[in-house]
C-alpha positions in Angstrom: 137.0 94.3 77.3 135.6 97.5 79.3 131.7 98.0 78.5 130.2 100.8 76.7 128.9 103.7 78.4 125.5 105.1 76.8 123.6 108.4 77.9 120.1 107.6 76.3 117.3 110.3 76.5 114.2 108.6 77.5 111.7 111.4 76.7 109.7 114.2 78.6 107.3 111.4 80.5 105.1 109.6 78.0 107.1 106.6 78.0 105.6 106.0 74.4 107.7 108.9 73.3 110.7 107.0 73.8 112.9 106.2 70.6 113.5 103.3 68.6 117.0 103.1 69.2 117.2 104.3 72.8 114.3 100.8 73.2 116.8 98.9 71.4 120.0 100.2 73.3 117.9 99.7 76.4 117.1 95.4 76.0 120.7 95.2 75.0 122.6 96.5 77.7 123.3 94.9 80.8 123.0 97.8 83.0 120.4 100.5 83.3 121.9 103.2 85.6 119.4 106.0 86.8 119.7 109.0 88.8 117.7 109.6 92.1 117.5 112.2 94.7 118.1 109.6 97.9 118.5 106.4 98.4 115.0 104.5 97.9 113.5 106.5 95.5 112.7 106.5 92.0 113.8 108.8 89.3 111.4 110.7 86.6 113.4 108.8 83.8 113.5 105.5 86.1 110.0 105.6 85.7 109.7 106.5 82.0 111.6 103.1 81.9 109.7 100.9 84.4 107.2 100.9 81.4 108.9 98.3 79.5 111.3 96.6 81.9 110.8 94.8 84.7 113.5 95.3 87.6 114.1 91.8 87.6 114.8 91.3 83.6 118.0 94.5 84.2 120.5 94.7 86.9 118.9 98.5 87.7 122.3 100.6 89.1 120.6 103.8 91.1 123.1 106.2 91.1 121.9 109.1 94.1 122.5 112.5 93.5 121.6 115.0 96.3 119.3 118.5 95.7 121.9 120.3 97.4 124.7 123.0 96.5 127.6 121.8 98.9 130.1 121.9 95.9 132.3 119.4 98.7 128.9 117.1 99.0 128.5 117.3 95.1 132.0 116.4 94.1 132.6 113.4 96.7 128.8 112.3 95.4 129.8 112.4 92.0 133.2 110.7 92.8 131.5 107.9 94.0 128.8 107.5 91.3 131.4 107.6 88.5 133.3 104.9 90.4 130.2 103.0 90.5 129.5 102.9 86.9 133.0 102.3 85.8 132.6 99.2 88.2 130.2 97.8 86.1 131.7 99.0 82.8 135.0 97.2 84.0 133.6 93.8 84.4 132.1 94.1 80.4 129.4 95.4 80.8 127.6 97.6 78.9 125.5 100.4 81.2 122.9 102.8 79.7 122.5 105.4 81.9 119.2 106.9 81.2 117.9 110.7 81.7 115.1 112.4 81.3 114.6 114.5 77.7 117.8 114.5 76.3 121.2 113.3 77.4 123.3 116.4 76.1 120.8 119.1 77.6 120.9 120.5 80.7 121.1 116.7 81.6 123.0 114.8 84.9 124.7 112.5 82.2 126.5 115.4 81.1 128.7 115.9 83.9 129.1 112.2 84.5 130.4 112.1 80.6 133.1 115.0 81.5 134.2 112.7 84.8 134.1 109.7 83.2 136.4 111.0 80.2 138.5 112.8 82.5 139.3 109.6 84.9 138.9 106.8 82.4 139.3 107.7 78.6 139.5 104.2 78.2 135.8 104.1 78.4 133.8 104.5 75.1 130.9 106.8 75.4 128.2 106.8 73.2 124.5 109.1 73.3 121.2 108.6 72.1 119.5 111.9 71.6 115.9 112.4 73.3 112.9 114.2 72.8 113.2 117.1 75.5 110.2 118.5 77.6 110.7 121.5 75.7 109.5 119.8 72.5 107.1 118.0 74.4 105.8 121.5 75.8 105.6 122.8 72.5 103.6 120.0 71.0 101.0 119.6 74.1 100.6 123.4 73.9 100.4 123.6 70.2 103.0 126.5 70.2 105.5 126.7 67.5 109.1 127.5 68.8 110.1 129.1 65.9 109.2 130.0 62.5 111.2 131.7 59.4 114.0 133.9 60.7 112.3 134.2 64.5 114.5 133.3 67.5 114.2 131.0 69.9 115.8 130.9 73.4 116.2 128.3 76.3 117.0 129.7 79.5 117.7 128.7 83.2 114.8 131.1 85.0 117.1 133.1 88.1 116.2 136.3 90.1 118.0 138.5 87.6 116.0 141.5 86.5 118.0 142.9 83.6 118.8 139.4 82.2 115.2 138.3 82.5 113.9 141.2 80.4 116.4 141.4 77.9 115.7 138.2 77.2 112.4 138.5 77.1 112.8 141.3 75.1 115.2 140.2 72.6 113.4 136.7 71.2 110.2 135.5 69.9 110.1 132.9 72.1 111.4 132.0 75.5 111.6 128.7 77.4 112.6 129.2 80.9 113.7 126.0 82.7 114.0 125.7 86.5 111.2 128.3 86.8 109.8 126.6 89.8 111.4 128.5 92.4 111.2 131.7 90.8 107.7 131.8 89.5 107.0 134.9 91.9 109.8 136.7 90.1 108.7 136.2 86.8 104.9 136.9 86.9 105.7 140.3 88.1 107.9 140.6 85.2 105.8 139.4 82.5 103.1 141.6 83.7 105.5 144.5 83.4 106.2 143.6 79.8 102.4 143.0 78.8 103.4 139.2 78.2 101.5 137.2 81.0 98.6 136.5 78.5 101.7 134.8 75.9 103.0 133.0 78.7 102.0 128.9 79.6 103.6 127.3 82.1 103.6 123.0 82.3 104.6 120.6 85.1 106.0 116.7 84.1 104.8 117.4 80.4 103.4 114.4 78.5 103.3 111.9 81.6 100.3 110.6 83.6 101.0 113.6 85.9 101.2 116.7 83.8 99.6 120.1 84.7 99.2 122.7 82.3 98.5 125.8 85.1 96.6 128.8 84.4 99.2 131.4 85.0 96.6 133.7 86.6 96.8 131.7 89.8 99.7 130.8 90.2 101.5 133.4 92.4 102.2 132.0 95.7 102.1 127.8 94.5 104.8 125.8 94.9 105.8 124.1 91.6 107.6 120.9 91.2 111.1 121.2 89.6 110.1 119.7 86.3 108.1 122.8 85.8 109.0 124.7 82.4 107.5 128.0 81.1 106.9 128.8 77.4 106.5 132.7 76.5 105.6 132.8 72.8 105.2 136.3 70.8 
């Protein structure tokens, strides 16, 4: 019998915001597989975890995946983390692979769902959906992402001019993603529009770490990558 694979979304950080059934799915698999930078190191959602399991109760299965855009690092990284997991999953064992937010958003499981189906359909794959930082945002900030007929939008932040503004433009409300490395581009921007005062920006929203900034000074700061902004109408 080959194990189950699960892609459970463990939240935005506050490991209390953690589901019911990813908890369960969690105590009854064998395997918890997380994703980390480099080898050593925790992951955000490894964390979120370490609340209620101790390393020694789960065989923990870090899986590394490396900041980098070498698409020849990537693939023989990912190659090699699939393999991994399908190790484990071969031998009957079920291995929930756990992610920040939620496991079919802009998530690492995703891609290791397509590989996975692509190199061993055998394997069943199964998600538990998560609450993502974006809902978490809107909650801690007490914005509402939509109302009525309004339109919301989540985008990947990038140093495009035209896209940026027509989608600023075009919706009521905007969450940008990745805006860390951009943050210089897009202050300009919203200044431009006469949107910096609708604009909130949150780092690692609902853990023990979070930092809701004051846009005003933020030009020149490095961000950390979990680093979302919120532009509501």
């Amino acid at each position: 019998m080959i194990g189950t694979l699960y892609g459970l979304g463990v939240g935005p950080g506050d490991p209390e915001l953690i589901t019911v059934k990813a908890f369960r799915k969690l105590k009854e698999t064998d395997v918890i597989a997380y994703p980390k930078k480099r080898k050593g190191s925790k992951s955000y959602a490894h964390r979120i975890v370490e609340a209620y399991f101790n390393p020694s109760e789960k065989e923990m299965l870090g899986l590394v995946f490396p900041m980098t855009k070498d698409k020849e690092i990537l693939q023989k990284k990912w190659s090699e983390t699939t393999e991994m997991v399908f190790a484990e999953l071969q031998q009957g064992k079920d291995v929930a692979f756990v992610t920040e937010g939620d496991p079919l958003l802009y998530s690492t499981f995703i891609h290791m769902m397509k590989l996975m189906k692509e190199r061993h359909p055998e394997v069943q794959i199964e998600t538990v959906p998560g609450i993502s930082s974006i809902n978490g945002a809107a909650s801690r900030l007490g914005l509402p992402l939509a109302d009525g007929d309004e339109h919301v939008a989540i985008v990947p932040a990038r140093e495009d001019y035209e896209e940026m503004k027509k989608v600023l433009l075009e919706n009521d409300c905007i969450v940008f993603i990745k805006v860390a490395k951009v943050i210089d581009f897009m202050i300009p921007l919203l200044k431009e529009l006469n949107l910096l005062h609708k604009a909130s920006v949150v780092t690692k929203v609902t853990s023990e770490e979070e930092i809701v900034w004051n846009i005003e000074e933020l030009e020149g700061v490095e961000l950390e990558y979990l680093t979302l902004m919120v532009v509501r109408k």
